[in-house]
Residue frames relative to the residue before (quaternion, step in Angstrom):
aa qw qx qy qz dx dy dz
X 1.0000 0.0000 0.0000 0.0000 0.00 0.00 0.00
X 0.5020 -0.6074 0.5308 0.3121 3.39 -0.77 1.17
X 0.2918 -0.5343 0.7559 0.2410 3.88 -1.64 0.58
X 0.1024 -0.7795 0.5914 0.1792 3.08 -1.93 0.72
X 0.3723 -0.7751 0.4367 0.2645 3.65 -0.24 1.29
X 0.3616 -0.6435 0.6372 0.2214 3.45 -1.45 0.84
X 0.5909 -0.6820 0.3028 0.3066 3.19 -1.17 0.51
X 0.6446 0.5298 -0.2625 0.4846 3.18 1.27 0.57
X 0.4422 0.5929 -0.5429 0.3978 3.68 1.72 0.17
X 0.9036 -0.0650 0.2770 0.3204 3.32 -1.78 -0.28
X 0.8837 0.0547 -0.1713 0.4320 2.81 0.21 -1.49
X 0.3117 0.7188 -0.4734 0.4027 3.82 1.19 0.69
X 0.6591 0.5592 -0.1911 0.4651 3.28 1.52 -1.28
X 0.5879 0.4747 -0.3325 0.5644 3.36 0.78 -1.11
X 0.7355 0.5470 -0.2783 0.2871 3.90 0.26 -0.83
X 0.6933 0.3749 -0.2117 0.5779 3.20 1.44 -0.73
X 0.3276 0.7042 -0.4431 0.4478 3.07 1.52 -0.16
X 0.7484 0.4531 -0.0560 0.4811 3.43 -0.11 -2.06
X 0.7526 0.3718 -0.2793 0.4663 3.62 1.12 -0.49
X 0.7094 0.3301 -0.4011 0.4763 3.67 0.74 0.49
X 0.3569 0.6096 -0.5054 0.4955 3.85 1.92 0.56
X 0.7323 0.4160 -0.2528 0.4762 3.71 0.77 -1.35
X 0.6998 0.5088 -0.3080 0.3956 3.60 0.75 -0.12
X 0.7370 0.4121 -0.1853 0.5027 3.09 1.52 -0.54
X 0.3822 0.7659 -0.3573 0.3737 3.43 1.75 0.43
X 0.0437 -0.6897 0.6528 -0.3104 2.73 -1.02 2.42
X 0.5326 -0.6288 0.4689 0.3179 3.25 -1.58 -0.43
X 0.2942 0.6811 -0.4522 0.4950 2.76 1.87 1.54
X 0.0768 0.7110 -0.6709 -0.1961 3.09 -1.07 0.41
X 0.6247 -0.5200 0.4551 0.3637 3.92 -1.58 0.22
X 0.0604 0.6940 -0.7028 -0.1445 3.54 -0.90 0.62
X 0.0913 -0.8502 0.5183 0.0104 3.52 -0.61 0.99
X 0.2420 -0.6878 0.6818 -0.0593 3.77 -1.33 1.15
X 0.1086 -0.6517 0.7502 -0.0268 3.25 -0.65 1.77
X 0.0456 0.7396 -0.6691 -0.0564 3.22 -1.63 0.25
X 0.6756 -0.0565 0.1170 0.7258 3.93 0.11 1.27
X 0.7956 -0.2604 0.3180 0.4451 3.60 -1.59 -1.12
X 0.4535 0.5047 -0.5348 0.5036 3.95 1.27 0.73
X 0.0891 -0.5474 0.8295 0.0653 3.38 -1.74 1.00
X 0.2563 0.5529 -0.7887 -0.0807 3.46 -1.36 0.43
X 0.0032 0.6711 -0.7085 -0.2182 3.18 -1.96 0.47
X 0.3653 -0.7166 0.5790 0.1336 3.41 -1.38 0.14
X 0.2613 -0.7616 0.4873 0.3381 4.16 -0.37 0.64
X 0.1989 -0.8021 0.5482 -0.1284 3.44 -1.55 1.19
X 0.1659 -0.7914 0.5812 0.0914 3.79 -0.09 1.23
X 0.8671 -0.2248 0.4263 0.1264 2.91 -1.46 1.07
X 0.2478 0.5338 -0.7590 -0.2786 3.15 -1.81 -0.49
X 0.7543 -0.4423 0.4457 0.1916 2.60 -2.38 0.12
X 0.5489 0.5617 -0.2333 0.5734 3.29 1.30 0.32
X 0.8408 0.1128 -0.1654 0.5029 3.43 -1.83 0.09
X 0.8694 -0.2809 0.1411 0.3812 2.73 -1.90 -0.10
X 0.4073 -0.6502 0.5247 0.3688 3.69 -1.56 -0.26
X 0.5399 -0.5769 0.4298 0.4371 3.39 -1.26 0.90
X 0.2712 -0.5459 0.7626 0.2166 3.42 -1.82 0.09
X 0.4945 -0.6314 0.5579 0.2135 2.62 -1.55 1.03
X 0.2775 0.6095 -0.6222 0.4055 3.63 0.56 1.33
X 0.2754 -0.7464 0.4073 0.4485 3.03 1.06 -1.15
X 0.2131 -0.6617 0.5482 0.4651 4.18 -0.70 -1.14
X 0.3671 -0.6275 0.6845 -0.0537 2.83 -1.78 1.02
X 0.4947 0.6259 -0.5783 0.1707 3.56 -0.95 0.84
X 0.5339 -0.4570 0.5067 0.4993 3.41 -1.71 -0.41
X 0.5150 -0.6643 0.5346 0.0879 3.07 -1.73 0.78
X 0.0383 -0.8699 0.4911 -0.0272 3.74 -0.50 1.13
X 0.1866 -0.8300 0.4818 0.2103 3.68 -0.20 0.48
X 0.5665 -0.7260 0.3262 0.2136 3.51 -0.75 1.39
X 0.1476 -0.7485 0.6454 -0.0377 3.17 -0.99 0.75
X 0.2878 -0.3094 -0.7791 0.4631 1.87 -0.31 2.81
X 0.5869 -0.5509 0.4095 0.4294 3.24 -1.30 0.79
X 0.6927 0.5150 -0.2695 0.4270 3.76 0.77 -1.29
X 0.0871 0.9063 -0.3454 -0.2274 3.64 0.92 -0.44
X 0.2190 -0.8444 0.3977 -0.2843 2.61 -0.02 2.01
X 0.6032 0.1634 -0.0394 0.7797 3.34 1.59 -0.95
X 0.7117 -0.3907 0.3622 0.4579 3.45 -1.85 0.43
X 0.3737 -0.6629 0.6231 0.1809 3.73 -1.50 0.87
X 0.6229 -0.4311 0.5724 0.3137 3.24 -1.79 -0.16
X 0.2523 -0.7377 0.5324 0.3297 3.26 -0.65 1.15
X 0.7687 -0.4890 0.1674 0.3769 3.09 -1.93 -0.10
X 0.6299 -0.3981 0.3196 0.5854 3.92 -0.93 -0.02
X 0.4424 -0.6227 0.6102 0.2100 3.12 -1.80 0.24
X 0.1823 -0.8315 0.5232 -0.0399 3.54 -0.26 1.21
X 0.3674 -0.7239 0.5078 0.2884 4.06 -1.00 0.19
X 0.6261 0.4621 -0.3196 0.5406 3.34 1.78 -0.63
X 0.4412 -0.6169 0.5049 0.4121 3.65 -1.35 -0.48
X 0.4872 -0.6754 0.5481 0.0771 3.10 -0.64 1.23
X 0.1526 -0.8179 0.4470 0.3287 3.53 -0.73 0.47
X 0.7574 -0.3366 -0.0302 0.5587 3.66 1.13 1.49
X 0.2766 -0.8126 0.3939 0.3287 3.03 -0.90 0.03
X 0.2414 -0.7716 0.5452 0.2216 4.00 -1.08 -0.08
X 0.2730 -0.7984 0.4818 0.2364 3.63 -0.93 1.68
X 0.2688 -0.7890 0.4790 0.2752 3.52 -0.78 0.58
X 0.1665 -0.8491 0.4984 -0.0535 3.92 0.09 1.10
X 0.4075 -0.6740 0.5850 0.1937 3.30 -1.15 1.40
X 0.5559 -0.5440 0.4838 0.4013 3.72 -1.63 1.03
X 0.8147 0.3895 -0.2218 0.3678 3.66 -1.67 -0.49
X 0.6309 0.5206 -0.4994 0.2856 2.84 -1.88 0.36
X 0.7124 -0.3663 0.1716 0.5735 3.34 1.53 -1.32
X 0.8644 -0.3507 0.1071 0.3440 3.22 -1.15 0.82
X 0.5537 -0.4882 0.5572 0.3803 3.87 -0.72 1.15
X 0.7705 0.3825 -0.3669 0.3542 3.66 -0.31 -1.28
X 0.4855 0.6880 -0.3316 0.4253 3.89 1.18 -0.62
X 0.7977 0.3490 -0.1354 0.4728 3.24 0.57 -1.78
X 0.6194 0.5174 -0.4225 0.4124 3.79 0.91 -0.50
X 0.6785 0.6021 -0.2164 0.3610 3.22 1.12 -1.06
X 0.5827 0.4184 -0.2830 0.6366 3.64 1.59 -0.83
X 0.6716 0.4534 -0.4445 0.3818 3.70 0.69 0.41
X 0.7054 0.4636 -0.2863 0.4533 3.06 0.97 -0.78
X 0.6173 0.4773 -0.3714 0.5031 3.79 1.09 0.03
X 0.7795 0.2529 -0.4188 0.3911 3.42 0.64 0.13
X 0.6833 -0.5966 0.1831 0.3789 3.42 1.47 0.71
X 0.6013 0.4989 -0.5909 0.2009 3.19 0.40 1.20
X 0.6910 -0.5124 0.2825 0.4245 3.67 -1.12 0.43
X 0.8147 -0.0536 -0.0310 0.5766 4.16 1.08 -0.79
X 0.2227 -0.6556 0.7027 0.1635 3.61 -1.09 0.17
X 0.0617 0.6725 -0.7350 0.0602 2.90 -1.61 1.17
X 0.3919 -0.6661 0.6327 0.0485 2.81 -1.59 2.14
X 0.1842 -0.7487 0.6303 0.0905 3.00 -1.37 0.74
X 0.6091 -0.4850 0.4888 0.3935 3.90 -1.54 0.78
X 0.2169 -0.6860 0.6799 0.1419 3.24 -1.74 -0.20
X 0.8554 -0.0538 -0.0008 0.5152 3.31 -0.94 1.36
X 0.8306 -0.0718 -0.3652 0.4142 3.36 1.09 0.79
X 0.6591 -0.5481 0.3867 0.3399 3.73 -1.00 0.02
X 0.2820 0.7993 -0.4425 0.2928 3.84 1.45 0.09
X 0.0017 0.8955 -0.4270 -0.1252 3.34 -0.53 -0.14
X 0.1284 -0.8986 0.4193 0.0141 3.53 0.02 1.02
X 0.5109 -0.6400 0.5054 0.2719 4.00 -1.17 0.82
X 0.0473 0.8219 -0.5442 -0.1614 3.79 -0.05 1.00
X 0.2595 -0.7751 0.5751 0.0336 3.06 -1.60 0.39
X 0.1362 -0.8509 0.4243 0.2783 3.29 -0.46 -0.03
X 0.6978 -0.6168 0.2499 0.2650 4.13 -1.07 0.38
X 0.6886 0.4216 0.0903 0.5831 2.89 1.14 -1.89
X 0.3845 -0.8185 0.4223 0.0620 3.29 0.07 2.24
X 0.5828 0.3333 -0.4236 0.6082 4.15 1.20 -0.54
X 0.4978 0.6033 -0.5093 0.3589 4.17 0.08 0.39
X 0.5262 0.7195 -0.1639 0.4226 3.40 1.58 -1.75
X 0.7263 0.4249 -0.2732 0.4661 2.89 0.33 -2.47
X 0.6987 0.5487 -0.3747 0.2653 3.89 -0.01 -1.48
X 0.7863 0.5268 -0.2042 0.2502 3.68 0.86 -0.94
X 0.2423 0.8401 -0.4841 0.0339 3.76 -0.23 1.05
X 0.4667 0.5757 -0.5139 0.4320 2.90 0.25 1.37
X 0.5451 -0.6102 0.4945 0.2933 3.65 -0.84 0.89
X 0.0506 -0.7432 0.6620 0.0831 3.53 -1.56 0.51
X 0.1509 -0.7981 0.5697 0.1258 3.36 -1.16 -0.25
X 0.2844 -0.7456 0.5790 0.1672 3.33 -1.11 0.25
X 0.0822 0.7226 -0.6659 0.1661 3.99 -0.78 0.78
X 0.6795 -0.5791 0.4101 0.1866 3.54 -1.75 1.45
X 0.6778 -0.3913 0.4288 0.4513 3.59 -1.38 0.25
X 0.7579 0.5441 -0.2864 0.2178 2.82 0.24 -1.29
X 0.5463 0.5736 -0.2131 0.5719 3.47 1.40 -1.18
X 0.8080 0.3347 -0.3074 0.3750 3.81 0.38 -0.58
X 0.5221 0.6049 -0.3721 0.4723 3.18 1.25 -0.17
X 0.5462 0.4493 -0.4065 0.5784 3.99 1.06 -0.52
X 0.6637 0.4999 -0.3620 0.4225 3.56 0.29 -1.17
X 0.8558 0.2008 -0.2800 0.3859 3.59 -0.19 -0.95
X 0.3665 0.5936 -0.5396 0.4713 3.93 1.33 0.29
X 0.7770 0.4325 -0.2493 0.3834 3.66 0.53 -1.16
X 0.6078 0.4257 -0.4055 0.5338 3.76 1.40 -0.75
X 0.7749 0.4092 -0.2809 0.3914 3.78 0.45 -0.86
X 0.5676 0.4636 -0.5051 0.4558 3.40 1.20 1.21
X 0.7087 -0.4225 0.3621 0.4337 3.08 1.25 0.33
X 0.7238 0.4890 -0.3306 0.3574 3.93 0.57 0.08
X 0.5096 -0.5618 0.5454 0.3568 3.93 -0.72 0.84
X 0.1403 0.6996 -0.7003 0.0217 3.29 -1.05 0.70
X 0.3911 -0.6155 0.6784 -0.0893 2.86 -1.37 2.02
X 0.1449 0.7781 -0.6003 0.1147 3.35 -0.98 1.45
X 0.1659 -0.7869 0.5595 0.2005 3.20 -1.01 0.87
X 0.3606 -0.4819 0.7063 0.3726 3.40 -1.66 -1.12
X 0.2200 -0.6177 0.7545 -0.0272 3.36 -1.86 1.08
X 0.2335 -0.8304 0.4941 -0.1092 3.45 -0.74 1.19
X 0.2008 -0.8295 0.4923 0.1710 3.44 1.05 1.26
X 0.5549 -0.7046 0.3455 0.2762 3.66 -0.96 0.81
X 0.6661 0.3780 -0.2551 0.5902 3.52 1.93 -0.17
X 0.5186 0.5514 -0.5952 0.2698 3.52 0.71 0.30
X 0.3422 -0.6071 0.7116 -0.0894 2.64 -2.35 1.18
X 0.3733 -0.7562 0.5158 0.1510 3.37 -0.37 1.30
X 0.0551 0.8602 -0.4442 -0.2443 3.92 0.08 0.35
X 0.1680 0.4240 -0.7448 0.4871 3.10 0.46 2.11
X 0.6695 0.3875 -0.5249 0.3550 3.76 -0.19 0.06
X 0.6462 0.5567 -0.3534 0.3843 3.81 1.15 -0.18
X 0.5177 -0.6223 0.4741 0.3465 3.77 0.11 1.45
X 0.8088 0.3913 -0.1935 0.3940 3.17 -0.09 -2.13
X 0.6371 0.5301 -0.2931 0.4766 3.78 0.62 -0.71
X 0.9446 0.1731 -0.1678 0.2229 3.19 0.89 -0.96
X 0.4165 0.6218 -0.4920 0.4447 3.65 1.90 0.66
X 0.8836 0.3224 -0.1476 0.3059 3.07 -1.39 0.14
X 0.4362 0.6724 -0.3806 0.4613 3.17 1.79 0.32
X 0.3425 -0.5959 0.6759 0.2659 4.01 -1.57 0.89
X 0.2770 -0.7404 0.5660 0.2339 3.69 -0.20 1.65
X 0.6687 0.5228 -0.3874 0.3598 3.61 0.76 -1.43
X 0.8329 0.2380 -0.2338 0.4416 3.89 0.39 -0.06
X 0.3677 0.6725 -0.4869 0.4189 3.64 1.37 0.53
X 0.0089 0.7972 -0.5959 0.0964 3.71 -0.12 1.35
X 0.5094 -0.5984 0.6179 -0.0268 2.98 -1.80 1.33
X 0.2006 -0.7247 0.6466 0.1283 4.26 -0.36 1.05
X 0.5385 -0.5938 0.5452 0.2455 3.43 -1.44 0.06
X 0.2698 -0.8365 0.4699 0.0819 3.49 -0.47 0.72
X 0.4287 -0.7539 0.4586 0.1937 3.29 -0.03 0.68
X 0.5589 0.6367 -0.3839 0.3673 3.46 0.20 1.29
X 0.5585 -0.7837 0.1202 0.2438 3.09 -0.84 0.62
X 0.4689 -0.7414 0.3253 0.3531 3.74 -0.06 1.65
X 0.6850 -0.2228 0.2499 0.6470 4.35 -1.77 0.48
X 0.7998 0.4993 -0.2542 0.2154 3.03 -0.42 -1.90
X 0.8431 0.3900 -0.2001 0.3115 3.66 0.70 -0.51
X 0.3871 0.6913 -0.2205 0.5688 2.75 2.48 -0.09
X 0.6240 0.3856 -0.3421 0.5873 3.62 0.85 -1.19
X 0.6380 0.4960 -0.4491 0.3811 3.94 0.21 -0.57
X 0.4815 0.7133 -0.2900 0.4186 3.27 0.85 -0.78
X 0.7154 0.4116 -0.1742 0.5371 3.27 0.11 -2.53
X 0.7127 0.4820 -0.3845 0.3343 3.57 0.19 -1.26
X 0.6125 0.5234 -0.2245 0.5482 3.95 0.90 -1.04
X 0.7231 0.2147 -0.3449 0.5586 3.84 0.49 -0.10
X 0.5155 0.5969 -0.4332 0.4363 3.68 0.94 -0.10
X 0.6710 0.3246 -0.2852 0.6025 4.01 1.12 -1.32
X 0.8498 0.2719 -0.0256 0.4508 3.96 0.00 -0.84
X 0.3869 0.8202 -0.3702 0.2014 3.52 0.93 0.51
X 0.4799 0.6499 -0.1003 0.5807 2.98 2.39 -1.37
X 0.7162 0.3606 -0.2712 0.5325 3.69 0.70 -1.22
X 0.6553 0.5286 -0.2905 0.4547 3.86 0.52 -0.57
X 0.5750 0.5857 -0.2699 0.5034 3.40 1.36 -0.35
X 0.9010 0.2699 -0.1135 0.3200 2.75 0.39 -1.25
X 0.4119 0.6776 -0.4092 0.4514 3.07 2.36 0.03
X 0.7497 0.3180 -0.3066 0.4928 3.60 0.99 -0.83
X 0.7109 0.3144 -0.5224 0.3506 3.50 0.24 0.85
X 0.2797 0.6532 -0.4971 0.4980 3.39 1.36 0.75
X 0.7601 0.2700 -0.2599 0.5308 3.56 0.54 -1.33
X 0.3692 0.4939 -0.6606 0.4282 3.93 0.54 -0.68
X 0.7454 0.5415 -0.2543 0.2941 3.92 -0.42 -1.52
X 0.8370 0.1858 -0.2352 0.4577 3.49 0.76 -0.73
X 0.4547 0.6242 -0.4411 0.4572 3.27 1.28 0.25
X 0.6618 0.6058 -0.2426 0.3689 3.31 1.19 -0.84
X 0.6328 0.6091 -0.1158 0.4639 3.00 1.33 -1.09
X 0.6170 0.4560 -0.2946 0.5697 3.40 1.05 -1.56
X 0.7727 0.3735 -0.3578 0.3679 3.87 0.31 -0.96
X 0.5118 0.6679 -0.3050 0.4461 3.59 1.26 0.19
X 0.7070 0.5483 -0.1055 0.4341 2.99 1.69 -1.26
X 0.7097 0.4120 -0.1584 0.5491 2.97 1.79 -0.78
X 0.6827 0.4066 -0.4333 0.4252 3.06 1.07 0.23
X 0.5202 0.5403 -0.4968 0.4366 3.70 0.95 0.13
X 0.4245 0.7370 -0.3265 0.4124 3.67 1.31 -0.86
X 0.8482 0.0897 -0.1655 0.4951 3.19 0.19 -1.23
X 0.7661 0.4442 -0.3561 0.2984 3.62 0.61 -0.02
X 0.5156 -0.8138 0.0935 0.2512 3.22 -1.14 0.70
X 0.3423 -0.7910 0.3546 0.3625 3.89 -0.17 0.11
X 0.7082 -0.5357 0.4400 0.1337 3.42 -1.33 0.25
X 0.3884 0.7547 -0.5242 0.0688 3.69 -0.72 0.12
X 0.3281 -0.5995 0.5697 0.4565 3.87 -0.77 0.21
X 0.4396 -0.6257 0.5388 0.3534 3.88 -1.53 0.41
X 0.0587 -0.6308 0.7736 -0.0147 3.67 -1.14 0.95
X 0.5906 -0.5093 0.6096 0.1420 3.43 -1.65 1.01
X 0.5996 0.4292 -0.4264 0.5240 2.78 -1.21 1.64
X 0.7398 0.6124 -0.1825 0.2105 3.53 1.23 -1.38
X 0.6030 -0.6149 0.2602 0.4365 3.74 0.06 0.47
X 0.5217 0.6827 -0.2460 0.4485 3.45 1.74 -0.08
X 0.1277 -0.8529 0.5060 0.0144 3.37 -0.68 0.84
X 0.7855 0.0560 0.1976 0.5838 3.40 0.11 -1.40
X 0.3402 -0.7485 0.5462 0.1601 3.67 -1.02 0.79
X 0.2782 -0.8245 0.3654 0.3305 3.97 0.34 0.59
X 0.7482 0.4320 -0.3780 0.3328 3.54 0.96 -0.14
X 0.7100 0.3105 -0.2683 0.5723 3.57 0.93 -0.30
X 0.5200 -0.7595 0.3547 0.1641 3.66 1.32 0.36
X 0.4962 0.4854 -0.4667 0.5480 3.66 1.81 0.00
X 0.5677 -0.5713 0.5650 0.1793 2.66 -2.00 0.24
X 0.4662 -0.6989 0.3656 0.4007 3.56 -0.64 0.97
X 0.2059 -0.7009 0.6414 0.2343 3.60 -1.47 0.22
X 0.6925 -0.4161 0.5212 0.2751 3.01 -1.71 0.22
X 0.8730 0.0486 -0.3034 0.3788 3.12 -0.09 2.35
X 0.2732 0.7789 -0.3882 0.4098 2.67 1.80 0.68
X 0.3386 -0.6677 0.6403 0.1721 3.56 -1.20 0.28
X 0.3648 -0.7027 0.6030 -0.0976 2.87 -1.12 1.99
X 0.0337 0.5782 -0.8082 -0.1061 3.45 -1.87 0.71
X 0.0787 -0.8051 0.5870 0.0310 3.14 -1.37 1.06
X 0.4225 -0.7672 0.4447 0.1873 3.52 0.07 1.49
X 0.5352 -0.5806 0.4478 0.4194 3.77 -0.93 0.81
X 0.5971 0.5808 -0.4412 0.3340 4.03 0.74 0.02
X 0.5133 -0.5912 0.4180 0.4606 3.59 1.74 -0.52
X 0.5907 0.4596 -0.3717 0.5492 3.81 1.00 0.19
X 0.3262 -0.7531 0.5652 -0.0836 2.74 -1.24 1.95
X 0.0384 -0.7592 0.6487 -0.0375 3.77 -0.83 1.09
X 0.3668 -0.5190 0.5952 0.4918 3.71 -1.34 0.14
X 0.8549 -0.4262 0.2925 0.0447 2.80 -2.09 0.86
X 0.8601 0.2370 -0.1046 0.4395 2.94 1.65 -0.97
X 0.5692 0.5571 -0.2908 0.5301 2.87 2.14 0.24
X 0.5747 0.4776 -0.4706 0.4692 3.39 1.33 -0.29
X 0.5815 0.5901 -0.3938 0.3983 3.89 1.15 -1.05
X 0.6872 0.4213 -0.3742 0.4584 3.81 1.05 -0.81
X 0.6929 0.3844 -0.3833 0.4747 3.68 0.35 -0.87
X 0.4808 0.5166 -0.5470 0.4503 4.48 0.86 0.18
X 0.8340 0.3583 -0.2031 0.3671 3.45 0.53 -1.35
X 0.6182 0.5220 -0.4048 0.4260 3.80 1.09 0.46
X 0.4499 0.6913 -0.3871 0.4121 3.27 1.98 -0.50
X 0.7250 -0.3932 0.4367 0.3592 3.68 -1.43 -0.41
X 0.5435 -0.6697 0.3545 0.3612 3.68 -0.21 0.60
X 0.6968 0.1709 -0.1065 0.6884 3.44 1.71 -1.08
X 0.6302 0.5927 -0.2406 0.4402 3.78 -0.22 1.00
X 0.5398 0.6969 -0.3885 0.2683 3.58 1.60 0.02
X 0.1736 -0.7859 0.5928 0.0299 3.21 -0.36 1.19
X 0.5161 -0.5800 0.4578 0.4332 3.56 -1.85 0.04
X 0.4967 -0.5869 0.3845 0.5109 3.72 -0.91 0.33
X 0.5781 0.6009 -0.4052 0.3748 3.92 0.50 -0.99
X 0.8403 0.2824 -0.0233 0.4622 3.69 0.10 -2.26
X 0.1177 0.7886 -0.5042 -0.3318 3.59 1.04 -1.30
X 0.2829 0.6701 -0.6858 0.0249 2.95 -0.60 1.58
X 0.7528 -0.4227 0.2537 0.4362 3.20 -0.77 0.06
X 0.1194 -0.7822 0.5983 0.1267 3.55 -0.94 1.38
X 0.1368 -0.7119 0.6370 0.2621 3.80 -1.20 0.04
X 0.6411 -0.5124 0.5613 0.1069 3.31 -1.74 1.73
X 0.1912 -0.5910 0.7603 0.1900 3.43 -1.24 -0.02
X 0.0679 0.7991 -0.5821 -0.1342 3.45 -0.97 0.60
């Protein structure tokens, strides 16, 4: 017998999971910083250069450069007794070519270099000019906003290891892989907007929040789906009117528009106000009224028509 999954088992999760990676597919990837029970991530382009990321992603400790702009050869990384899984140089923008600063990282041994913006959060696809620069570079870089490096180096220059990775949405597309997109293009001013969506970190919070409370939210909106239905059911018998043949005895007496009294077997309309007309005089005096505006003749209040 076939199982049927609710939209909230596992694999519902995993699905919406995978369905807000493919929506959010850009030429962003996630660089993310757990600390204890803190996730922050922050979005990061590529570069047009060195190797491509794998969707493994990179992992390492984070090291701010010294010069900060690295421009001239850096300090290599710290010397540690454990094994580190590698390290990454964080490098201020300007001063001089991307291909410069990756290159003074990778000679003093670390595994990626990430350049950060200044004073803003733009984000831009670097690249570099001078094809024997290219050949020399194998190590991955990235690119990430002011705004992000300022948290980062508040947290290294208090004194704390920071372990950063990459997240690799499952549709991103580097658009350095797009020929047409990518000849003839000024890399050093080719800027990236923010998108308004939600970053790894706030996605897993998400999954994790429909994973505890996904069942009770469900079933709250088909609780209301139900009484909304109902109420709009309710209000529409309310105002419209019902039917009956007249039988003797009935609380009815006298029709006001043709002014006879009802007999025994007539056909009744009885407006949701409790005033009874025959059938075919209340149906004429509805259809001479105003299209918006049908009122009863007795109370006028407002009557609603089936159409």
């Amino acid at each position: 017998m076939a199982m049927r999954l609710g939209p909230f088992s596992p694999p519902s999760m995993v699905a919406f999971s995978l369905l807000l990676e493919t929506i959010s597919a850009t030429p962003f990837v996630h660089l993310v910083y757990t600390d204890n029970s803190t996730c922050l991530d922050f979005k990061a382009v590529p570069a047009c250069f060195g190797p491509l990321l794998s969707h493994t992603g990179i992992v390492g400790n984070l090291v701010e450069a010294v010069p900060g702009n690295a421009c001239q050869p850096v300090e290599a990384p710290p010397a540690s007794n454990q094994t580190p899984p590698g390290f990454i140089l964080l490098i201020r923008r300007y001063d001089c070519p991307f291909g410069t600063k990756v290159l003074h990282a990778q000679r003093a041994g670390y595994q990626a270099a990430l350049i950060h913006n200044l004073y803003s959060d733009r984000l831009v696809s670097m690249d570099v000019e001078r094809p024997e620069t290219r050949e020399q570079i194998r190590i991955p870089s990235l690119f990430i906003g002011g705004s992000a490096s300022k948290l980062l180096r508040r947290h290294l220059r208090s004194g704390k290891t920071i372990q950063v990775s990459t997240v690799i949405p499952r549709d991103y597309e580097n658009p350095c892989w797009d020929p047409s997109e990518y000849a003839g293009l000024d890399y050093s001013t080719r800027h990236h907007d923010l998108r308004f969506w939600p970053g790894y970190c706030t996605q897993r919070m998400i999954i994790r929040f429909l994973e505890e409370f996904g069942f009770l939210i469900l079933l709250g909106l088909v609780l209301s789906s139900f009484i909304l239905a109902g109420w709009v059911k309710w209000r529409h018998r309310r105002h419209s009117a019902r039917t009956r043949t007249f039988q003797r005895g009935d609380p009815y007496d006298l029709c006001v528009i043709c002014m006879a009294d009802f007999e025994e077997g007539d056909g009744l309309k009885i407006l949701w106000c409790g005033h009874a007309y025959h059938h075919t005089c209340i149906d004429t005096w509805l259809l001479i009224q105003p299209k918006t505006g049908k009122t009863c003749p007795i109370c006028k209040q407002e009557v609603r028509v089936a159409t």
